[in-house]
C-alpha positions, 0 to 999 in steps of 0.5 A: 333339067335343073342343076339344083339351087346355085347362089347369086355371084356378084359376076351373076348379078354384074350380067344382070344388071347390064343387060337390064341398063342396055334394055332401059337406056342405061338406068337401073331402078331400084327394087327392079330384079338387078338391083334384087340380085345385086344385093344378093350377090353381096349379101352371098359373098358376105357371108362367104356362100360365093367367092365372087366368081360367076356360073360362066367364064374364068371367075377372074373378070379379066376379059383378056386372054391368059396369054396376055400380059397388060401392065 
Protein backbone atom coordinates (compact mmCIF):
# COMPACT_ATOMS: atom_id res chain seq x y z
CA UNK A 1 0.00 0.00 0.00
CA UNK A 2 1.34 3.78 -0.92
CA UNK A 3 2.21 6.16 1.65
CA UNK A 4 1.35 8.80 -1.00
CA UNK A 5 3.46 11.27 -2.97
CA UNK A 6 6.76 12.11 -1.01
CA UNK A 7 9.52 14.60 -2.91
CA UNK A 8 13.22 13.58 -3.64
CA UNK A 9 15.82 14.53 -0.89
CA UNK A 10 19.01 15.05 -1.67
CA UNK A 11 19.75 12.20 1.07
CA UNK A 12 17.15 10.11 -1.62
CA UNK A 13 18.94 11.15 -4.46
CA UNK A 14 22.66 10.35 -2.65
CA UNK A 15 21.35 6.65 -2.30
CA UNK A 16 20.51 6.80 -5.89
CA UNK A 17 23.15 7.60 -7.01
CA UNK A 18 25.70 5.21 -5.25
CA UNK A 19 24.17 2.20 -5.84
CA UNK A 20 23.64 3.08 -9.57
CA UNK A 21 27.85 4.24 -9.60
CA UNK A 22 28.66 0.62 -7.63
CA UNK A 23 26.36 -1.20 -10.22
CA UNK A 24 28.30 0.76 -13.21
CA UNK A 25 31.82 0.54 -11.78
CA UNK A 26 31.80 4.02 -10.40
CA UNK A 27 30.15 6.23 -13.30
CA UNK A 28 27.20 7.84 -13.36
CA UNK A 29 25.64 9.29 -17.03
CA UNK A 30 23.95 11.91 -17.49
CA UNK A 31 20.10 11.64 -18.23
CA UNK A 32 20.37 8.22 -16.39
CA UNK A 33 17.54 7.89 -13.32
CA UNK A 34 20.19 9.58 -10.68
CA UNK A 35 21.48 12.13 -12.15
CA UNK A 36 16.86 12.79 -12.78
CA UNK A 37 16.61 12.44 -9.09
CA UNK A 38 19.49 14.12 -8.42
CA UNK A 39 18.33 17.22 -9.93
CA UNK A 40 15.10 16.86 -8.27
CA UNK A 41 16.49 16.80 -5.07
CA UNK A 42 17.80 20.02 -5.59
CA UNK A 43 15.53 21.49 -7.60
CA UNK A 44 12.96 20.39 -3.84
CA UNK A 45 15.47 22.13 -1.54
CA UNK A 46 15.63 24.91 -3.62
CA UNK A 47 12.39 25.69 -3.32
CA UNK A 48 12.03 24.69 0.18
CA UNK A 49 9.65 21.53 -0.70
CA UNK A 50 12.46 19.36 1.54
CA UNK A 51 14.84 20.42 4.26
CA UNK A 52 17.30 17.87 2.74
CA UNK A 53 16.80 15.28 4.80
CA UNK A 54 16.06 11.77 3.75
CA UNK A 55 12.76 9.16 4.03
CA UNK A 56 15.19 6.82 6.28
CA UNK A 57 18.00 7.27 8.94
CA UNK A 58 18.65 10.72 11.24
CA UNK A 59 18.30 13.36 8.46
CA UNK A 60 21.79 14.58 9.78
CA UNK A 61 24.08 12.40 7.46
CA UNK A 62 26.55 11.71 10.32
CA UNK A 63 27.12 8.22 10.03
CA UNK A 64 28.37 7.95 13.67
CA UNK A 65 26.37 7.30 16.56
CA UNK A 66 24.97 10.41 18.65
CA UNK A 67 26.94 9.26 21.55
CA UNK A 68 30.18 9.99 19.71
CA UNK A 69 32.01 12.85 19.59
CA UNK A 70 34.75 13.48 16.58
CA UNK A 71 36.65 16.48 16.57
Amino acid sequence: MSKGKSHMTTQDAARIQSSEARAHGGGVSSGSFAARAQSAAARNASTGKVSGGGSKGSGDGDAHPPSLSYS
